[in-house]
C-alpha positions as CSV (number, residue, x, y, z in Angstrom):
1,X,82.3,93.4,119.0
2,X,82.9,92.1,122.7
3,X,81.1,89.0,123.7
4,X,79.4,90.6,126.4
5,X,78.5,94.0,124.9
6,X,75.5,96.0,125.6
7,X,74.0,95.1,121.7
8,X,74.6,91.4,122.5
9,X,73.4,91.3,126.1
10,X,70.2,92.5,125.0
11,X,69.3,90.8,122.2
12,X,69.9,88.0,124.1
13,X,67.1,89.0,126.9
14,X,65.2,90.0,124.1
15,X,65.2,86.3,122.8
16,X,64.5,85.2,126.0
17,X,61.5,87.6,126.4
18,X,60.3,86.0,122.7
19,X,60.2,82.6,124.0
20,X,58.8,82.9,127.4
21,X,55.3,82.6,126.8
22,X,55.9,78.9,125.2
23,X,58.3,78.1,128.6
24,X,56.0,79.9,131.8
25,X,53.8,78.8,133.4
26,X,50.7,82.1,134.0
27,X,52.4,83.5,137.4
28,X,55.9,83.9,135.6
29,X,54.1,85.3,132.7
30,X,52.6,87.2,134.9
31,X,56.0,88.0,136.6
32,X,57.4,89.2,133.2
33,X,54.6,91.3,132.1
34,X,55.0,93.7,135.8
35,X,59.0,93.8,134.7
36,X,58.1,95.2,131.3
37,X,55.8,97.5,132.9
38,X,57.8,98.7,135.6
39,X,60.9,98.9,133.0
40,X,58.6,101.9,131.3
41,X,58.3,103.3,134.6
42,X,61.6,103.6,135.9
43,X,63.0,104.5,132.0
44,X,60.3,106.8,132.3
45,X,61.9,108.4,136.0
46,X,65.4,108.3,135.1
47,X,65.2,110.7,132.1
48,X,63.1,113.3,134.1
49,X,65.8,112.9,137.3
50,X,68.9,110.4,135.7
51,X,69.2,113.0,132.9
52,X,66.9,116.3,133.3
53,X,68.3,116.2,137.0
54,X,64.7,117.1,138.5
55,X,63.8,115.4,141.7
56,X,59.9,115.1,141.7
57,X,57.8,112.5,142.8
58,X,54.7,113.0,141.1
59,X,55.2,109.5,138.8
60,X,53.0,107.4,140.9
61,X,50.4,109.8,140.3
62,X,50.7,109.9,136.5
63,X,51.2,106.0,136.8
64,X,47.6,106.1,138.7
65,X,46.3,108.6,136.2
66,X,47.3,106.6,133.2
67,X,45.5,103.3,134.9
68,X,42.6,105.3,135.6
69,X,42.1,107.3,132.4
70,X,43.0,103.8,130.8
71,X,39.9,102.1,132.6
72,X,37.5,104.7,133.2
73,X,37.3,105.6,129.3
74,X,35.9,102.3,128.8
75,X,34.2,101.8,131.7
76,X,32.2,105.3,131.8
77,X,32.2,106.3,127.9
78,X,32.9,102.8,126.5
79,X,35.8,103.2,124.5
80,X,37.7,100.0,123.5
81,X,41.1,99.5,124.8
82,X,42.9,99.9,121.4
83,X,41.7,103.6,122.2
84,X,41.3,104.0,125.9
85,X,45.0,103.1,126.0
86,X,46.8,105.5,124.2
87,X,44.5,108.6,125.7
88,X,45.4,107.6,129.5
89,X,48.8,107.5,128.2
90,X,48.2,111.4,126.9
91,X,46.4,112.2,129.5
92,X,49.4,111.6,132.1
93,X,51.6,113.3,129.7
94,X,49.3,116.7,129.9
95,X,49.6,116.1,133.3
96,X,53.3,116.0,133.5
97,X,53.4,119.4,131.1
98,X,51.6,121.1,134.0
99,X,53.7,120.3,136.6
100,X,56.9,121.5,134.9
101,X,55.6,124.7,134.7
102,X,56.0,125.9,138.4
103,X,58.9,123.5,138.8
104,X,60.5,126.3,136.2
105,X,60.6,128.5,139.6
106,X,61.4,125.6,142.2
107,X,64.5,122.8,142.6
108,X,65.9,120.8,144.9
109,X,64.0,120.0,147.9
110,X,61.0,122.8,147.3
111,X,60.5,120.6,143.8
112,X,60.7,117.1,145.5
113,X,57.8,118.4,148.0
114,X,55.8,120.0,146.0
115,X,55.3,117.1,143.6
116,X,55.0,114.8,146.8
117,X,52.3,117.0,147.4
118,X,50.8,116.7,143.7
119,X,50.9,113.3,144.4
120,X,49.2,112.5,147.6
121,X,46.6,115.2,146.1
122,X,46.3,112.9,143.3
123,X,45.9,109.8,145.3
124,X,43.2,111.9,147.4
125,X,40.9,112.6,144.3
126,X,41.3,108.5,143.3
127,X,39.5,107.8,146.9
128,X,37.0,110.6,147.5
129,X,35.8,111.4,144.2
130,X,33.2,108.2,144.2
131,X,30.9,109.2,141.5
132,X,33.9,109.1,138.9
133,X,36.8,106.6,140.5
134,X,34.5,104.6,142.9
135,X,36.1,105.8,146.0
136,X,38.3,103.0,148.1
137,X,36.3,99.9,146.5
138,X,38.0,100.6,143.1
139,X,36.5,98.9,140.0
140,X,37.4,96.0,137.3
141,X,38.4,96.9,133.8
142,X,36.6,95.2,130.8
143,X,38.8,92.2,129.6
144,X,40.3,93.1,126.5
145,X,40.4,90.4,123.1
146,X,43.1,90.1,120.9
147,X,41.2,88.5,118.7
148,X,41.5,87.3,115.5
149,X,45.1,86.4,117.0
150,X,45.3,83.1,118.2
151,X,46.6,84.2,121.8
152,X,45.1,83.9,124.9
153,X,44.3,87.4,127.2
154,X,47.7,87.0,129.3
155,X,49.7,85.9,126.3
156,X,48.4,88.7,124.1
157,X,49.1,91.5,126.7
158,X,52.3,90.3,127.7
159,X,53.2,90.4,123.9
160,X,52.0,93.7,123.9
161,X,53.9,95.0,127.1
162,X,56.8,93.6,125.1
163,X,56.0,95.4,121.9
164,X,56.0,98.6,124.1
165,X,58.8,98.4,126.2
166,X,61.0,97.7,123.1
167,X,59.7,100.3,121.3
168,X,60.2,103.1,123.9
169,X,63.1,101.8,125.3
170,X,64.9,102.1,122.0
171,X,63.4,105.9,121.8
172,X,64.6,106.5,124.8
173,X,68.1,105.4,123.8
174,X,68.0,107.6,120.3
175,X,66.9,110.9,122.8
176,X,69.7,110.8,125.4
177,X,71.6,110.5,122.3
178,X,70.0,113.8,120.2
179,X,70.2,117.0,121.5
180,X,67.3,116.8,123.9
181,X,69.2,114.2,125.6
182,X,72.2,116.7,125.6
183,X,70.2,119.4,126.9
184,X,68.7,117.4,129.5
185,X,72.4,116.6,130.6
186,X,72.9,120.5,130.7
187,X,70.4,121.4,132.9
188,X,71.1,118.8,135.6
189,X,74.6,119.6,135.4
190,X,73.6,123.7,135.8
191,X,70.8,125.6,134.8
192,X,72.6,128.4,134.8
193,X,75.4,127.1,132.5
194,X,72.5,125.8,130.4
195,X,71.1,128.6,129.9
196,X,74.3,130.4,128.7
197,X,74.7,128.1,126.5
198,X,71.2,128.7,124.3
199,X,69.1,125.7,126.4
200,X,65.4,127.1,126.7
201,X,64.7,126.1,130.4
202,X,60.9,125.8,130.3
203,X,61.1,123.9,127.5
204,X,63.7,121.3,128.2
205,X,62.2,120.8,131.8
206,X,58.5,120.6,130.0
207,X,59.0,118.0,127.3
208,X,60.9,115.8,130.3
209,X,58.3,116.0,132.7
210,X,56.5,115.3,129.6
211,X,58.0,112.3,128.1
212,X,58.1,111.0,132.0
213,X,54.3,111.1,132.7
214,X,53.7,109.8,128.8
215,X,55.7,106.5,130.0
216,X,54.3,106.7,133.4
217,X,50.9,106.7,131.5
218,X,51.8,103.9,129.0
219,X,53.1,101.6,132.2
220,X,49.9,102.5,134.0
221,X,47.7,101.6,131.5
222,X,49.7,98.2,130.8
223,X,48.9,97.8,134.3
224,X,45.4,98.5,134.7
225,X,44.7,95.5,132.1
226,X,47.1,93.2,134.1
227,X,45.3,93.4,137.5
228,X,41.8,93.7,135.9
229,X,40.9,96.2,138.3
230,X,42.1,100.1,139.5
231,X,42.2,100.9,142.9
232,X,44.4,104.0,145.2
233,X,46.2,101.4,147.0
234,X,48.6,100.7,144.2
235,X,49.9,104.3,143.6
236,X,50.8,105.3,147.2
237,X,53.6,106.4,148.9
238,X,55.4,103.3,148.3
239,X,55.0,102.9,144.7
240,X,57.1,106.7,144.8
241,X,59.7,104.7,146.6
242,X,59.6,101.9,144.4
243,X,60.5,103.9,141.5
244,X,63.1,106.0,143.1
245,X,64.8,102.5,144.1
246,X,64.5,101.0,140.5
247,X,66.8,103.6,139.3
248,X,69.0,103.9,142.1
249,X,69.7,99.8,141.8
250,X,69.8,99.8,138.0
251,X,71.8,103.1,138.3
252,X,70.7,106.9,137.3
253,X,71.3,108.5,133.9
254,X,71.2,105.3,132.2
255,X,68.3,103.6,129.9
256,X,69.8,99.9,130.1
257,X,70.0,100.3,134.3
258,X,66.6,100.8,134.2
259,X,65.6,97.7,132.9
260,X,68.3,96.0,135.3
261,X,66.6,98.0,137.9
262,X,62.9,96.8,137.4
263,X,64.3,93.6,136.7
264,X,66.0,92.8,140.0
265,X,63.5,94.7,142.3
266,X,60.2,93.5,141.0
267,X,61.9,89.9,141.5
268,X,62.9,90.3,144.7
269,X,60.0,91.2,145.7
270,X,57.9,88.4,144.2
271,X,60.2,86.0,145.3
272,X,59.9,86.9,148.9
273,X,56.0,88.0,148.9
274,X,55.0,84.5,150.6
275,X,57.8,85.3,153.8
276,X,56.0,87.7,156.2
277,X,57.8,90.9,156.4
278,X,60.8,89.9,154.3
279,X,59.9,91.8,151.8
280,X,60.1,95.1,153.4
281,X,63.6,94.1,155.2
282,X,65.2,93.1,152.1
283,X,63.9,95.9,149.9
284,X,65.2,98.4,153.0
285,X,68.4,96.6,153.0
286,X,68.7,96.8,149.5
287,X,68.0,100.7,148.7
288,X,70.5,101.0,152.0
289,X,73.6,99.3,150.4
290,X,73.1,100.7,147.0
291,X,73.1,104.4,148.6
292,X,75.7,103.8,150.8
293,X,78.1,101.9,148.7
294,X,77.1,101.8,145.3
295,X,75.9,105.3,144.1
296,X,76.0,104.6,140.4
297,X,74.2,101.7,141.0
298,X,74.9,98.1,138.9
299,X,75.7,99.5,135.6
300,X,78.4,101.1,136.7
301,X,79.7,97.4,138.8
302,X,79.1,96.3,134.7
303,X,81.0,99.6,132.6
304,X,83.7,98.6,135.1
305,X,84.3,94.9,134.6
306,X,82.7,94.1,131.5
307,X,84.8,94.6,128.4
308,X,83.1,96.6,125.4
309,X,79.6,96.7,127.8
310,X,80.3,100.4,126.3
311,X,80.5,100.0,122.7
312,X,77.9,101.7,120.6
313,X,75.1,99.3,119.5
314,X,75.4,101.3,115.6
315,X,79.1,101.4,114.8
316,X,79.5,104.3,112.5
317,X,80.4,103.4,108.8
318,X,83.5,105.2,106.8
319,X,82.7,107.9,105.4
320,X,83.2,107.9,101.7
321,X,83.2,111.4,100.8
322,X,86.3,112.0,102.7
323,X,89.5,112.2,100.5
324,X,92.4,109.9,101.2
325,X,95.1,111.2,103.3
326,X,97.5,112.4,101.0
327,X,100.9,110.8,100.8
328,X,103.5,113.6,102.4
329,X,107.4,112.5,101.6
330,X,109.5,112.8,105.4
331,X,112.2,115.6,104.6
332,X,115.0,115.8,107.0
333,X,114.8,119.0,108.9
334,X,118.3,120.3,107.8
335,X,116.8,120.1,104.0
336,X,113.8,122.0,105.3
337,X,115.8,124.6,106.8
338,X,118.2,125.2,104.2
339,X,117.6,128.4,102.5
């Protein structure tokens, strides 16, 4: 196994992850648990356009949706995180299901503004429907306990994002690799070779838009707690962008570039929130290069110059049933050919 493979790469970032609650102070925990969140977010948009090949832009809405179904189930019907949590998450998933089913008539650029549309429709509803979202003002979510752990609020939800974000980024990882995955690949590549080749359209486009607004959901509930509060403002036109760049940097069609993605931007962007301005010139200069120059984005800068980056993180065992090759004696072709 290469010293810098894929397997040891990120078990190593997974160690580091482990330890950084003992080693941060609350702002970099802080920092961490928006990369974790925004790693489900952009895992989330690159199978629905990296793999499924469908260009919408209705993420930031099911990210809002997931925050608001998170918070307003507790704050409206009372319903304790451990519950509240999981249903925003389903509830942007529903949501996702009914957009794929007129994006079964439309691609390309009729898709990409029709779920813009969806979008700033959905953002519309968070500020003008006051008696349910509390219009512009927003509202705070009820701290959550993690009791009896002995963690504190930060350190118990950053755990938590951590829990998650393993444990869809490794589902994510065993779909590319089943035949969903594959017939995801099939219908970016051509619907109409898909479909000759037995892939059921409506449902391969449903279950990604699907599985997208399900992790669009999880993220958003993540990210309801670690505010405290849900307002519009955070799932606008530039949280659409934000996505789209995450997978662009990290590079489309792959899980682990997603994470790289999230990684770098949210980073960058943290790092350069006390300079006026610099955050919206570097971010722009950023997305630029990468379109420009680096289409595949930094994971394919690492398959190129990292040896075994591509070897598979379960190497396959022998088979035992298979019967030794038998032992076949050369025979010189003149014997062979002698009558």
């Amino acid at each position: 196994m290469a010293l810098f493979g894929r397997r040891n790469v990120l078990l190593v970032l997974l160690a580091v992850a482990l330890v950084l609650p003992a080693v941060a102070n609350s702002y970099q925990l802080y920092i961490g648990n928006l990369v974790l969140i925004y790693t489900l977010l952009a895992i989330g948009m690159n199978l629905l356009l990296g793999f499924a090949g469908q260009l919408a832009f209705a993420n930031a809405a099911m990210f809002g949706i997931g925050a608001y179904g998170t918070g307003l189930l507790q704050v409206h019907f009372g319903l304790p995180f451990a519950i509240a949590f999981p249903a925003g998450a389903l509830i942007a998933a529903a949501v996702g299901l009914a957009i794929s089913f007129p994006a079964l008539r439309l691609s390309g650029l009729y898709l990409a503004l029709s779920t813009l549309a969806f979008a700033q429709f959905t953002q519309w509803i968070f500020l003008h429907w006051e008696g349910v979202t509390f219009g512009a003002g927003g509202f705070k979510t009820p701290q959550i306990s993690f009791d009896p752990l002995p963690v504190s609020k930060p350190v118990g939800l950053y755990y938590l994002s951590l829990l998650v974000a393993v444990a869809l980024y490794i589902f994510a990882r065993n779909l590319v690799a089943s035949r969903v995955g594959r017939a995801f690949v099939a219908v970016r590549d051509g619907e109409v070779a898909a479909q000759s080749l037995g892939v059921d359209l409506l449902r391969t486009k449903a279950l990604a838009f699907g599985i997208s607004g399900f992790y669009a959901g999880v993220a958003g509930g993540l990210y309801s707690q670690a505010l405290n509060y849900v307002s519009p403002e955070g799932y606008d036109l530039f949280q659409i962008v934000l996505h789209k760049a995450m997978i662009v940097v990290g590079g489309m069609g792959s899980v682990a570039g997603s994470l790289l993605g999230a990684g770098i931007i949210i980073i960058v962007l943290e790092l350069l929130r006390a300079v006026k301005g610099a955050q919206e010139i570097v971010f722009g200069g950023i997305l630029l290069v990468f379109v420009l120059f680096l289409r595949g984005g930094l994971i394919s800068v690492i398959q190129r110059y990292v040896k075994g980056w591509d070897e598979p993180l379960h190497a396959a065992p022998p088979r035992r049933d298979e019967p030794p090759p038998l032992a076949v004696p050369a025979t010189p072709v003149a014997e062979r050919a002698a009558p």
